[in-house]
C-alpha positions as CSV (number, residue, x, y, z in Angstrom):
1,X,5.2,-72.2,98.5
2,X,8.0,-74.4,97.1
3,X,11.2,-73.1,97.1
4,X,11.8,-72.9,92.9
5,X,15.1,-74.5,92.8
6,X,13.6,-77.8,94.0
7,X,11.2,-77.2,90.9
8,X,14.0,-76.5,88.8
9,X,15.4,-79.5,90.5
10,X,13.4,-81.6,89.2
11,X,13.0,-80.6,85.6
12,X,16.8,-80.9,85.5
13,X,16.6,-84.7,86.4
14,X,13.6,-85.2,84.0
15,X,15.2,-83.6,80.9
16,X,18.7,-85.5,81.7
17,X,20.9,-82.5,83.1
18,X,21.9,-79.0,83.3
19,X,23.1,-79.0,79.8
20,X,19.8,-80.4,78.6
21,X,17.6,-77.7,80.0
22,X,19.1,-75.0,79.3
23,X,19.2,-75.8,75.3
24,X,15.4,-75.7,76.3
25,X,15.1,-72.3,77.6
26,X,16.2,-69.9,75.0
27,X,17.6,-66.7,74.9
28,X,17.4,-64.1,77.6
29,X,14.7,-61.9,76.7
30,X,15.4,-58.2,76.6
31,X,12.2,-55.2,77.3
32,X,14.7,-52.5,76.4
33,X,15.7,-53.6,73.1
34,X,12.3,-54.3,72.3
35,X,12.0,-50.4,71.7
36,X,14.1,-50.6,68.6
37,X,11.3,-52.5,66.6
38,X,9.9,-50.4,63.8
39,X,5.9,-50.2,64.2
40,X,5.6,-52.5,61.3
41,X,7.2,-55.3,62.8
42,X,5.4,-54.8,65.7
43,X,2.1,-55.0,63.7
44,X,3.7,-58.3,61.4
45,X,4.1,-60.0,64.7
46,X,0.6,-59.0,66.1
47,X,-1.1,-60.3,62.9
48,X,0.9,-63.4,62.2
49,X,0.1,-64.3,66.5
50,X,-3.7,-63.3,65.1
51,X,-4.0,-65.7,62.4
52,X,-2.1,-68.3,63.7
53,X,-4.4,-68.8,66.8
54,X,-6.5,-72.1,66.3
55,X,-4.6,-72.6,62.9
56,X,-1.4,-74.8,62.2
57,X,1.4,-72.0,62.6
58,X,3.8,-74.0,60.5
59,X,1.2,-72.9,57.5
60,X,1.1,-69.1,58.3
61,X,4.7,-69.3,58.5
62,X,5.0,-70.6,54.9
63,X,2.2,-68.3,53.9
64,X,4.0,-65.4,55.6
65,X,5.5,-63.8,52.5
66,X,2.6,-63.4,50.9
67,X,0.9,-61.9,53.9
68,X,3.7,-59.3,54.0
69,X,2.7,-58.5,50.2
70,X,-1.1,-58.4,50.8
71,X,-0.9,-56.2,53.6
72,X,1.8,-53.7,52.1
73,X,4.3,-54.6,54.5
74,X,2.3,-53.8,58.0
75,X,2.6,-50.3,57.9
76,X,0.0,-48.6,59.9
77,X,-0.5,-45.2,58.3
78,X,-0.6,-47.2,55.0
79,X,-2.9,-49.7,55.5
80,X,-4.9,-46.7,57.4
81,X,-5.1,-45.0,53.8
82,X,-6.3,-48.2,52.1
83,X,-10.3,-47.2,50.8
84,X,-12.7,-50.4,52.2
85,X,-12.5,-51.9,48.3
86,X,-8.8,-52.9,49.9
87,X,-10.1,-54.9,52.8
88,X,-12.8,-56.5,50.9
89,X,-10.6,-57.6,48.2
90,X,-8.2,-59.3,50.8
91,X,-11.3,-61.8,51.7
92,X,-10.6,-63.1,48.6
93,X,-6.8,-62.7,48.4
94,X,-5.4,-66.9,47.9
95,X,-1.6,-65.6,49.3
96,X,-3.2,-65.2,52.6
97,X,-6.1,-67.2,55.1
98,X,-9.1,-65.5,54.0
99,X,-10.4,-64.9,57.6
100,X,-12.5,-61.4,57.3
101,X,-12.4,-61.1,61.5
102,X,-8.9,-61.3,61.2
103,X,-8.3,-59.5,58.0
104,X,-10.1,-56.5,60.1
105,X,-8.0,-57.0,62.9
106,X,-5.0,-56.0,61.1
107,X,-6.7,-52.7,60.5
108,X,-7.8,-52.3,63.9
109,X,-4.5,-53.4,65.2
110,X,-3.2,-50.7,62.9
111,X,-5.5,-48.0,64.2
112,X,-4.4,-49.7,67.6
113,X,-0.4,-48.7,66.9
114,X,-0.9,-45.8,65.9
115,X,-2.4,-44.2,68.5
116,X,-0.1,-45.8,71.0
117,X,2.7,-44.6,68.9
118,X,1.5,-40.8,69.1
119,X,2.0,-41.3,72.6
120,X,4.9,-42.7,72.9
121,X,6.8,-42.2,70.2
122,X,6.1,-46.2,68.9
123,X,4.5,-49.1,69.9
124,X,8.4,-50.8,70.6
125,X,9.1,-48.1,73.2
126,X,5.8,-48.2,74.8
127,X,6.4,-52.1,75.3
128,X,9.8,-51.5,76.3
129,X,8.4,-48.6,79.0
130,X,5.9,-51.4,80.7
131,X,7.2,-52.7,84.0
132,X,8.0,-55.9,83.6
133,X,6.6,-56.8,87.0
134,X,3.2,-56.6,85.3
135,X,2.3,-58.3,82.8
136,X,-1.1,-59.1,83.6
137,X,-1.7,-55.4,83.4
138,X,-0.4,-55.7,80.0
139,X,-2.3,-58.4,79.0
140,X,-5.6,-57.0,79.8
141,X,-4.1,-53.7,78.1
142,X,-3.9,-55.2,75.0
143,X,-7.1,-57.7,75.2
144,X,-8.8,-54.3,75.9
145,X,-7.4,-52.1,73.3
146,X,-6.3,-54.7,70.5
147,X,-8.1,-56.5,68.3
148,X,-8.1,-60.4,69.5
149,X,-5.1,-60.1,71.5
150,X,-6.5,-61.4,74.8
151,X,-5.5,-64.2,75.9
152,X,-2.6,-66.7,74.6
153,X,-2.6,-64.9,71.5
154,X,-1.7,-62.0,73.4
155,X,1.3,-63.8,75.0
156,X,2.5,-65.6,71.8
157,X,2.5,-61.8,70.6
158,X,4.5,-60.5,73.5
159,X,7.3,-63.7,73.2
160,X,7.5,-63.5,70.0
161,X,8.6,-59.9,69.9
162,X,11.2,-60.7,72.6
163,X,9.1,-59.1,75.7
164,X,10.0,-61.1,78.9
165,X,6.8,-63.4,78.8
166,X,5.7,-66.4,81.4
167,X,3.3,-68.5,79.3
168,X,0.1,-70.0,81.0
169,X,-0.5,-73.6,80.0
170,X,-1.8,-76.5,81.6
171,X,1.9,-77.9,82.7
172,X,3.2,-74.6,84.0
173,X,0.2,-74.2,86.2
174,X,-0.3,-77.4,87.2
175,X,3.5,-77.1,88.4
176,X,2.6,-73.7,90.7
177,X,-0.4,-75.9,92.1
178,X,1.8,-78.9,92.5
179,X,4.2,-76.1,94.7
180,X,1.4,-74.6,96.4
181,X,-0.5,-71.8,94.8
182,X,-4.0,-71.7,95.2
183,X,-5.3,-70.6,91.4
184,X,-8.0,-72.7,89.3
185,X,-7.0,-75.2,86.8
186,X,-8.0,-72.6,84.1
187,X,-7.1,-69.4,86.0
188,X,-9.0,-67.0,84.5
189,X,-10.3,-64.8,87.2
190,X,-8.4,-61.9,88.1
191,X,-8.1,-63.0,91.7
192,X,-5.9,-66.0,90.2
193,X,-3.9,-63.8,87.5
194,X,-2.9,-61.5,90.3
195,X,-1.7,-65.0,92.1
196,X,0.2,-66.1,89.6
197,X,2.0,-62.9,88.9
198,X,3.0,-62.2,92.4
199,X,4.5,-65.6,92.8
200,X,5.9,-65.4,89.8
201,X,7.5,-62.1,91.0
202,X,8.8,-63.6,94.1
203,X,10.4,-66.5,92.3
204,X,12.2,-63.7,89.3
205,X,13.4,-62.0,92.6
206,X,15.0,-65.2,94.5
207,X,16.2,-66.5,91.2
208,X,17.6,-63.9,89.3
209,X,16.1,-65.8,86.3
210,X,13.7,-64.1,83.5
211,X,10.0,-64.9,83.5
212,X,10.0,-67.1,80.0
213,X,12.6,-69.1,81.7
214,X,10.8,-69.7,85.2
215,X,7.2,-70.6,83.1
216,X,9.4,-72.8,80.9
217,X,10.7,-74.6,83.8
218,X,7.8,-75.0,85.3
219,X,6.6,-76.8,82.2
220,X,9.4,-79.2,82.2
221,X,9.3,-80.2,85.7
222,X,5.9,-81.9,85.8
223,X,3.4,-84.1,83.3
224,X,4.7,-85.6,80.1
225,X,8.3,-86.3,80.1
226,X,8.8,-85.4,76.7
227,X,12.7,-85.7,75.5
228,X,14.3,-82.2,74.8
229,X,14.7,-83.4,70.7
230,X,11.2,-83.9,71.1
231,X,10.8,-81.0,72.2
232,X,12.9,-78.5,70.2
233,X,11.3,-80.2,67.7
234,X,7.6,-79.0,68.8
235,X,9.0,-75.4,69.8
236,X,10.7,-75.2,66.0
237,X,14.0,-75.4,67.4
């Protein structure tokens, strides 16, 4: 396998310098403080990654307020108490996208946090609790559990919450098959998961640097050469 500093290497000369890429990396995550977030954050975030997926975020984000008012500000046990008139009446609710799979997600979801949270005194901590060396075990975790939380959805979720994520797009993998690792195009078989992760692992150990910032590196070094306004831009920076 490549070494990563020649991939980070390279992303530095595409994006114009050190100063340029690291305005494109963002903050260090942090698992531990992850803990601190009350249940219905946690459930905000899961919902607003839910209906966002194969929508135009910048819409849910305007929409967002209302969301918080239809669902009674994402508290589980609430929303747990709501009669089946309340989740019928939300398919017709205009301050939110009248999905019904993903209005009943948010219940499920809810159902979902809870029960983690009786075992772990919240959902925050039991993120915070994960090893971080494994988040492909947490991923399938939550796809299995949760209610359409598999798959980039499930990520978006985890970074968005401030959990130490590595993304899996097309330019981050075709940059570990451009250095070497043998995975599919679309690696979606386990055997390729457990691939990426390990590498990914090997690279966090010889860098020292978190996993959002090696998959966002990754990104950067290889296919479009998109300029960072561009691309603070896209990422609503």
């Amino acid at each position: 396998m490549l070494p990563f500093e020649k991939i980070r290497a390279r992303a530095v000369e595409r994006k114009g310098g050190e100063v340029a890429l690291a305005s494109l990396l963002g903050p260090v995550p942090d698992n531990v403080a992850v803990a601190a977030i009350p249940d219905d954050r946690i459930l905000s975030t899961m919902a607003e990654r839910v209906f966002a997926a194969g929508f135009v975020w910048r819409v849910i984000e305007q929409k967002w307020p209302g969301f918080e008012e239809a669902f009674l500000g994402f508290e589980p046990k609430r929303l747990l108490f709501q009669p089946e008139d309340f989740w019928h009446d939300l398919t017709a609710d205009k301050r939110i996208v009248r999905n019904p799979q993903k209005i009943r997600s948010v219940r499920d979801n809810a159902a979902f946090i809870e029960a983690v949270a009786r075992d772990h005194g919240s959902f925050g901590k039991f993120l915070a609790q994960w090893p971080v060396d494994d988040q492909i075990g947490l991923m399938a975790y939550l796809g299995k559990h949760g209610s359409r939380l598999g798959g980039a959805t499930g990520r978006y979720f985890l970074r968005w919450l401030g959990w130490d994520t590595f993304m899996i797009g097309g330019d981050s993998m075709a940059a570990l098959r451009d250095a070497g690792l043998d995975i599919a195009e679309t690696p979606n078989s386990k055997r390729d998961l457990a691939r990426i992760q390990m590498q990914l692992n090997a690279w966090r150990e010889e860098t020292g640097l978190p996993y959002a910032h090696l998959s966002r590196i990754l990104a950067l070094s290889i296919g479009e050469n998109r300029s960072p306004e561009v691309l603070r831009e896209y990422m609503g920076e």
